[in-house]
C-alpha positions as CSV (number, residue, x, y, z in Angstrom):
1,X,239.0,52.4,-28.5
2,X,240.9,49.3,-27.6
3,X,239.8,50.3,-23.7
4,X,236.4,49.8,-25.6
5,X,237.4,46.4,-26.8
6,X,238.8,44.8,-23.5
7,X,235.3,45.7,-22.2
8,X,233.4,43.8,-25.0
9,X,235.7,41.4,-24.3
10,X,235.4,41.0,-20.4
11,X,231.9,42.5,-18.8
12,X,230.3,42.6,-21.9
13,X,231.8,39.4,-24.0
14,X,228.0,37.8,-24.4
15,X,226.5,39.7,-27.2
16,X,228.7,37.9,-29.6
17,X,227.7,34.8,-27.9
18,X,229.8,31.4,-28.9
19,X,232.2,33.8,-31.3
20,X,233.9,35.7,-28.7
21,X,237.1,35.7,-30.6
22,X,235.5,37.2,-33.3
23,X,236.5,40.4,-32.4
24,X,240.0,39.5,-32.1
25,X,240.6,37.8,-35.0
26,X,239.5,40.5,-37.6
27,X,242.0,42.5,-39.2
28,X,240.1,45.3,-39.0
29,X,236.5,46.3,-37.6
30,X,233.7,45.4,-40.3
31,X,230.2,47.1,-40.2
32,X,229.1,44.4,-37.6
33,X,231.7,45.5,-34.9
34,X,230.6,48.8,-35.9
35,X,227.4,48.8,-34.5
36,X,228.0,46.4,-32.4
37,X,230.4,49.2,-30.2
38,X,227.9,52.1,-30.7
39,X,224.7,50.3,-29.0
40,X,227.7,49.7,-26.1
41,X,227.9,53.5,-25.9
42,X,232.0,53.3,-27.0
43,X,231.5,55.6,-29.7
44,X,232.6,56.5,-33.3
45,X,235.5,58.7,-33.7
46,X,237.8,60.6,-36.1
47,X,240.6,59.7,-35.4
48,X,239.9,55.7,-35.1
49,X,238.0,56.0,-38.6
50,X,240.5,58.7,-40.2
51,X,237.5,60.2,-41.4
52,X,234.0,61.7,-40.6
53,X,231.4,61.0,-37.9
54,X,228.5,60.3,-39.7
55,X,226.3,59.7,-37.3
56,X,222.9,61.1,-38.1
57,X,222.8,64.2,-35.0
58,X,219.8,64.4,-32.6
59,X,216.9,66.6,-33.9
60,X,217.0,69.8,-32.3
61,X,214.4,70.7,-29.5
62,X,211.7,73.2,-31.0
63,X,209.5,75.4,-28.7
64,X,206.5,73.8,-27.8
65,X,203.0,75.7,-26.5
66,X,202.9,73.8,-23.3
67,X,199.5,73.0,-22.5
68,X,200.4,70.2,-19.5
69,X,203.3,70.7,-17.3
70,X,205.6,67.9,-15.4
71,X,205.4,68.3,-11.6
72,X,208.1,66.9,-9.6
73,X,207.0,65.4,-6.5
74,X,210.0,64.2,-5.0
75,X,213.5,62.7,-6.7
76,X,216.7,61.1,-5.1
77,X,220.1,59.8,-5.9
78,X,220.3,56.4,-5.2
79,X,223.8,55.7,-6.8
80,X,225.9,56.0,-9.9
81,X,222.9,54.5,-12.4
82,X,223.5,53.2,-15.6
83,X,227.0,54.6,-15.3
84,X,227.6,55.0,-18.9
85,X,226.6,51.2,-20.0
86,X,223.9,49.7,-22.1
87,X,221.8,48.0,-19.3
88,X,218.1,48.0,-18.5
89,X,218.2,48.4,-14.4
90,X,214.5,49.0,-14.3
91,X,213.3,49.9,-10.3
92,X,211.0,47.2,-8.9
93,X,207.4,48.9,-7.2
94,X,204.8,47.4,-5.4
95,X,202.1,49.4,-3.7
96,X,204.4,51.2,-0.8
97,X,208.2,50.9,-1.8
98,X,210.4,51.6,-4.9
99,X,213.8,49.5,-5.3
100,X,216.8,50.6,-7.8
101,X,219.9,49.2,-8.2
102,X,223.0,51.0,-9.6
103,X,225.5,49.5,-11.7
104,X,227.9,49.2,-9.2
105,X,225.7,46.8,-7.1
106,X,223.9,49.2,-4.7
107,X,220.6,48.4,-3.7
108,X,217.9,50.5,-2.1
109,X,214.1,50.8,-0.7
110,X,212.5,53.3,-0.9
111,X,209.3,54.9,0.0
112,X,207.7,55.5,-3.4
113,X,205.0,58.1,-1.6
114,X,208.1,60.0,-0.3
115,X,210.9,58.8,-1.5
116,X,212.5,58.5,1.8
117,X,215.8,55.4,1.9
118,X,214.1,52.6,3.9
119,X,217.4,50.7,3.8
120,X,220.4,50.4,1.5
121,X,223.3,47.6,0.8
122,X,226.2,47.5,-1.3
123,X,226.4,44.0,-3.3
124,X,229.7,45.1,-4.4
125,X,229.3,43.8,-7.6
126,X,228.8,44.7,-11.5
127,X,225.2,44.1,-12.3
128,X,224.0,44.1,-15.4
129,X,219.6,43.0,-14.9
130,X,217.3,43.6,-12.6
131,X,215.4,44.2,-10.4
132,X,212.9,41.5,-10.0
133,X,210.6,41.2,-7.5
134,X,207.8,38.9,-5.5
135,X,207.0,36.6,-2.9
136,X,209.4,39.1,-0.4
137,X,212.4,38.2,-2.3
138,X,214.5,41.0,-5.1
139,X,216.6,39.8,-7.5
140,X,219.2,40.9,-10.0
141,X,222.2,39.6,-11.5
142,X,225.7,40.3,-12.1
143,X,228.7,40.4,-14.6
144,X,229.7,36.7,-13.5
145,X,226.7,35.4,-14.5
146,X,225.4,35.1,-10.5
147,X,222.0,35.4,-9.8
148,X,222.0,37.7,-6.5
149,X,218.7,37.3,-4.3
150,X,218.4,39.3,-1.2
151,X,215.5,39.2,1.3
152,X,213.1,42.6,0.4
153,X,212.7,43.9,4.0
154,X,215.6,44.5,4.9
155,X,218.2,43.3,1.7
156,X,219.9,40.6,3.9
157,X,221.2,38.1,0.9
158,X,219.5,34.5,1.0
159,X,221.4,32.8,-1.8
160,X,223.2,33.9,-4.7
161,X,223.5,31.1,-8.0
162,X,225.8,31.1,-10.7
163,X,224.0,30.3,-14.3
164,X,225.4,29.6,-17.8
165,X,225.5,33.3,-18.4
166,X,224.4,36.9,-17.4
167,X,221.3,38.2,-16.5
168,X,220.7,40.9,-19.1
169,X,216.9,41.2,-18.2
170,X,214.4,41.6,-15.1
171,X,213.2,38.0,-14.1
172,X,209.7,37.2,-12.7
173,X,208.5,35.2,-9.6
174,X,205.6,33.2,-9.6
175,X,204.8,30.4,-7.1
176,X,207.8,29.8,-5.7
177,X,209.8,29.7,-8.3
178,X,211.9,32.5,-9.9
179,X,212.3,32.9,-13.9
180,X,215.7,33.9,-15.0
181,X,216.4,34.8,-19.0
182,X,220.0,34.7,-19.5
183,X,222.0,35.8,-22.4
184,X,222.9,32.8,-24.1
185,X,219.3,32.0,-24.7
186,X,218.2,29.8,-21.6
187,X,215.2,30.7,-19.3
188,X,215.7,28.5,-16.2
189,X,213.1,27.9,-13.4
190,X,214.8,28.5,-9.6
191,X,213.7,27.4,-6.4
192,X,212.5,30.7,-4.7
193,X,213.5,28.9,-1.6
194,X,217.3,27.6,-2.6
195,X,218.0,28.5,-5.9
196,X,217.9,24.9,-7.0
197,X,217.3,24.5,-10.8
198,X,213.7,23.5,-11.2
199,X,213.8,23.6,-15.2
200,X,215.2,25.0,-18.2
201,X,214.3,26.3,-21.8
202,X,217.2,26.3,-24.5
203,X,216.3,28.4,-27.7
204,X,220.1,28.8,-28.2
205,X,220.8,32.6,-30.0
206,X,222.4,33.8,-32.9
207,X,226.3,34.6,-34.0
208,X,225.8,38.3,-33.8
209,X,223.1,40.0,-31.2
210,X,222.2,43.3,-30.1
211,X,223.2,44.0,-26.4
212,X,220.4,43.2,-24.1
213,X,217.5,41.0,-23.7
214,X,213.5,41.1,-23.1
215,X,212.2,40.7,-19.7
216,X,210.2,37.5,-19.3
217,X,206.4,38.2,-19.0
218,X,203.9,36.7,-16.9
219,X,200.7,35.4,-18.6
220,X,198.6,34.7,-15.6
221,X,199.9,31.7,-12.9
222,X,200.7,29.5,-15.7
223,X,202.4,31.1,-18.7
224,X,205.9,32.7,-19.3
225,X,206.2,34.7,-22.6
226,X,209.9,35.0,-23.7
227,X,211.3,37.1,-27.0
228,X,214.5,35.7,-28.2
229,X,217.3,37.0,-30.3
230,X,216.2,35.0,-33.0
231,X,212.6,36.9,-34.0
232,X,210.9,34.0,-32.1
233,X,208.4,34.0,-29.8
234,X,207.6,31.1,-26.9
235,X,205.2,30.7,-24.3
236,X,206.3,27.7,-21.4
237,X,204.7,26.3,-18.7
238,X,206.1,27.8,-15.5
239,X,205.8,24.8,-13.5
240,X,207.7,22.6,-15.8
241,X,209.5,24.4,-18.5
242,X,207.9,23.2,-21.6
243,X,207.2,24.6,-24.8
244,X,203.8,25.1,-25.6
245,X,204.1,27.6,-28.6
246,X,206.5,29.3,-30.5
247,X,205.6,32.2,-33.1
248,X,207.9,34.6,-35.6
249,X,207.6,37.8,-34.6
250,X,210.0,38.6,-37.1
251,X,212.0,36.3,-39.3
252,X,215.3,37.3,-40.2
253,X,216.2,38.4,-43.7
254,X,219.6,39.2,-45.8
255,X,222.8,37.8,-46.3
256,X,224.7,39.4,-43.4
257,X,224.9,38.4,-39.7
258,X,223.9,42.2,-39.9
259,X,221.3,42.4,-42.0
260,X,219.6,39.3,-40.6
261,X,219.5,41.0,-36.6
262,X,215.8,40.7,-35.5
263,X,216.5,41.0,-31.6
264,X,213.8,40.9,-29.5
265,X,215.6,43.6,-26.8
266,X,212.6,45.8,-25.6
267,X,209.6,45.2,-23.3
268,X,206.7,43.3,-24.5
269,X,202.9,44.0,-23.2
270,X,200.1,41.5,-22.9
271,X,196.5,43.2,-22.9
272,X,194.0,40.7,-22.4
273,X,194.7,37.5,-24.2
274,X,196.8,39.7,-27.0
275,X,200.6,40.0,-26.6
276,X,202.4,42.9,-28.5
277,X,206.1,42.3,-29.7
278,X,208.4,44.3,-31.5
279,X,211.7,43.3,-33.1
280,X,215.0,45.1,-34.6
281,X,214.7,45.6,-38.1
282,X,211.2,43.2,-38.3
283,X,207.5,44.1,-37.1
284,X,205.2,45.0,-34.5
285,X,203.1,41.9,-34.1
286,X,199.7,41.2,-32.1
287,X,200.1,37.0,-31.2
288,X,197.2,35.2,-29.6
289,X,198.7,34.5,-26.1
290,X,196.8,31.2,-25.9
291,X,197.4,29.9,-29.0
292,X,200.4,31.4,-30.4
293,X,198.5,32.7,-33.9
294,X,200.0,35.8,-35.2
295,X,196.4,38.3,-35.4
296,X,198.6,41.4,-37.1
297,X,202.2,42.3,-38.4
298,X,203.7,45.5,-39.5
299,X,207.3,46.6,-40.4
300,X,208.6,47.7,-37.6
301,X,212.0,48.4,-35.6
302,X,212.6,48.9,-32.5
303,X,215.2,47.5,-29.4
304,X,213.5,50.1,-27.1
305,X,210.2,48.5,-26.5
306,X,206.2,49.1,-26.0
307,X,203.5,50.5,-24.0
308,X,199.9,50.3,-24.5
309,X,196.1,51.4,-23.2
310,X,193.0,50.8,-23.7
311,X,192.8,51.9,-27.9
312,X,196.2,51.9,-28.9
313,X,199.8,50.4,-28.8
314,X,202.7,53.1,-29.0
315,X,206.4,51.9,-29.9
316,X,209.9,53.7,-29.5
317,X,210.9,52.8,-33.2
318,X,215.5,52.7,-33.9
319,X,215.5,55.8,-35.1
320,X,213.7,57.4,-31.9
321,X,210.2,58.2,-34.0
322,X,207.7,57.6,-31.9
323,X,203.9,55.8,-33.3
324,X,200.2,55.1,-32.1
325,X,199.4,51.9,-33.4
326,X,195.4,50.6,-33.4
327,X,195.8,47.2,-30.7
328,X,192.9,45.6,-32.4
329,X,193.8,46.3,-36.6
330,X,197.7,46.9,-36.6
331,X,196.6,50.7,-38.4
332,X,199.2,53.5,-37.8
333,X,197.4,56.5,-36.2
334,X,200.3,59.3,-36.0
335,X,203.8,59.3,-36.1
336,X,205.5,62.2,-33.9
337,X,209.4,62.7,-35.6
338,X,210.5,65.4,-33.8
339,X,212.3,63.8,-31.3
340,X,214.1,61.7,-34.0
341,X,217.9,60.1,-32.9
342,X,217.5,61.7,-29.4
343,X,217.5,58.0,-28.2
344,X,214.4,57.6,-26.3
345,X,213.4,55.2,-24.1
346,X,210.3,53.3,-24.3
347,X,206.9,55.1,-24.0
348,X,205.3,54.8,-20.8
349,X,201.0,55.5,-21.2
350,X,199.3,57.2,-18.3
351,X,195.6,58.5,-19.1
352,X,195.6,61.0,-22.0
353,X,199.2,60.7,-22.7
354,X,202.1,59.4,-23.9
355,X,205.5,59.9,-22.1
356,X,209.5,58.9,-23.7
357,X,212.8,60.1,-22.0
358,X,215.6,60.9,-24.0
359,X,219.4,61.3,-23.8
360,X,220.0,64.9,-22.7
361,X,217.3,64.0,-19.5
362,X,214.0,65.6,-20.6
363,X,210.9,64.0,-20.2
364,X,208.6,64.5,-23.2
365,X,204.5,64.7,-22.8
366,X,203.2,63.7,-25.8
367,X,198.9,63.4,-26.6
368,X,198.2,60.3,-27.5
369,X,195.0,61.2,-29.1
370,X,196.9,62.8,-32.5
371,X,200.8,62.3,-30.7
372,X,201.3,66.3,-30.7
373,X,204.1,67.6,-28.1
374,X,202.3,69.3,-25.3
375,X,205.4,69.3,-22.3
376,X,208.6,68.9,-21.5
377,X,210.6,69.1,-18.3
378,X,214.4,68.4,-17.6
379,X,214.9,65.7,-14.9
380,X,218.4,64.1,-15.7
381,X,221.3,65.9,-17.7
382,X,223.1,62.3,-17.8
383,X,219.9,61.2,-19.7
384,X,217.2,58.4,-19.5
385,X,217.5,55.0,-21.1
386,X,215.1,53.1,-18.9
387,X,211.6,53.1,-19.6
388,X,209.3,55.0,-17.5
389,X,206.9,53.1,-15.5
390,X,203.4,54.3,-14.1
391,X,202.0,53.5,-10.9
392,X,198.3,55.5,-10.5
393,X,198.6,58.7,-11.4
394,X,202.6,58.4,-10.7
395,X,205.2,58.6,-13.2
396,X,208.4,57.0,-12.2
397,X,212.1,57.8,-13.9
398,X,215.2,56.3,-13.2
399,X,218.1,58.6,-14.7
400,X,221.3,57.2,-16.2
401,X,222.9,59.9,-13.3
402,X,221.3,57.7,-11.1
403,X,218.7,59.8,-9.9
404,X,215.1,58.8,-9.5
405,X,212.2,61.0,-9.9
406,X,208.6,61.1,-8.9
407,X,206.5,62.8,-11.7
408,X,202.6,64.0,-12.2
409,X,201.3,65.8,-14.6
410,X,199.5,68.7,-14.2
């Protein structure tokens, strides 16, 4: 366990933000180091506690009648993945090529119709966000709070920048210049070109946070939708940096630093001119994305994140149920519970279905027309934390192993 600490206190030191001493100075572990060292993956044991685990244990796998199977079209290992920490190192596609990077800092291109290695660095360096990806640039960031950006041909680094704290996220580019969230609560505009600061948004973050950050979101050439620690909201101008709304997705409520977590950790979607956040331990909200009105709110929590299509928006809630939510009312359409505390990832949507990994590495097909389970297939047996993404009829996985997978379903 104190191994555990020294980590919190090194790589990971930025989730207690401006109390990093915290940790040090209690004279023993309250509720909020608690789970605090369980979303870092350092675990809960007997003999630290001097008593029973009870953590609530993953819901068994039941058979299934499989009516759609997973196909595998191709997979590769394209380093040591997540290995073992709480980061969201989501692969980068465009059109041809796939791009992963490992914890450990290695970077690769590949082919995403075969999955054939284009090229491959080593950065040689802890990352903890990425990949981000435009204008022929990739980007990710690293344990020193660098920001690493490397040339997408052939992953030659053109500059690397060092901000006021880590990169926890993916960041965007738009126009020249390159959004950055960082973990103290700062989005910063960069210089595609140089890495020269263009701007910067302070929203500042709370004592206590959960580890991890939303991705910035692009809301056509001139918007940059941000969810902070704080249950807040804000849209800036990407040219200049300045606020034009802010909205509660969640406002925090108790007495605790505990009780009062409303991170916003997990992928938000904009459909249309309608973005859909979800907090920890707060709602599921529908905002105007021009305006900043909230539409719709309902209880909700989740860190994982959403997905969405055409009818309905489906959320990854804390305790790994997974729901159908109506985009346009806020209505709950089906719940399906029997993949509870088997930590999934975010849902991914592709044409009649819904798909989630989870932490022994199956993939799970669920319909999203009454959220029955209808397939399953093992990929990964070090399991899945990132969320699927989608690319045509594609399904793309990258394993906490570090393995990647090409999916379709037949």
């Amino acid at each position: 366990m104190s191994e555990c600490i020294d980590k919190l206190m090194s790589e990971e030191k930025y989730f207690l933000n401006d109390s990093l001493s915290l940790l040090r100075r209690m004279t023993g572990f309250s509720v909020v180091s608690l789970l605090s060292l369980s979303l870092l993956g350092c675990g809960w044991t007997d003999s630290f506690f001097g008593g029973e685990d009870n953590t609530i244990p993953p819901t068994e796998l039941e058979d299934i009648s499989e009516t759609v199977q997973i196909h595998s079209v191709w997979s590769k290992d394209v380093g040591v993945g997540l290995d073992e920490a709480f980061v969201d190192l989501k692969p980068a596609i465009t059109d041809s090529e796939i791009f992963t990077i490992d914890r450990e800092g290695q970077l690769t291109s590949l082919s995403q119709g075969s999955g054939s290695i284009n090229w491959q660095i080593e950065l040689e360096t802890t990352i903890t966000g990425g990949v981000g990806h435009g204008e022929g640039i990739l980007v990710v960031g690293d344990n020193r709070g660098e920001v690493i950006v490397v040339d997408a041909d052939t992953g030659a680094i053109q500059w690397k920048k060092e901000l006021s704290s880590v990169m926890l996220s993916s960041p965007l580019v738009q126009d020249n210049i390159l959004v950055v969230r960082t973990g103290d609560g700062r989005i910063y505009g960069l210089s595609v070109e140089n890495g020269s600061q263009l701007w910067v948004y302070d929203r500042g973050v709370p004592v206590l946070t959960l580890r991890g950050n939303s991705s910035p979101l692009l809301g056509g050439r001139e918007l940059v939708f941000t969810g902070f620690d704080s249950g807040k909201v804000a849209a800036v101008g990407i040219q200049h940096g300045r606020l034009l709304w802010e909205a509660n997705a969640s406002v925090p409520r108790g007495r605790t630093d505990l009780e009062r977590l409303v991170d916003i950790d997990g992928s938000m979607i904009l459909v249309g001119r309608v973005l859909y956040v979800v907090s920890y331990q707060g709602r599921i909200v529908a905002i105007d994305a021009l305006e900043g009105e909230v539409l719709w709110a309902k209880e909700m929590s989740s860190y994982a994140g959403i997905s969405a299509d055409e009818r309905h928006v489906y959320v990854t809630d804390s305790d790994s149920n997974l729901w159908a939510v109506d985009r346009v009312s806020g209505d709950m359409l089906w719940k399906q519970d029997k993949l509870a505390y088997r930590k999934l990832t975010a849902p991914v949507a592709i044409g009649d279905y819904v798909l989630v990994g989870d932490f022994e590495g199956y993939i799970h097909i669920i319909s999203r027309l009454d959220g029955e389970l209808i397939g399953r297939k093992k990929i990964d047996s070090d399991g899945f934390h990132v969320q699927p993404q989608a690319q045509g009829e594609t399904i793309f996985i990258y394993g906490n192993g570090g393995t990647l997978a090409a999916l379709k379903i037949n």
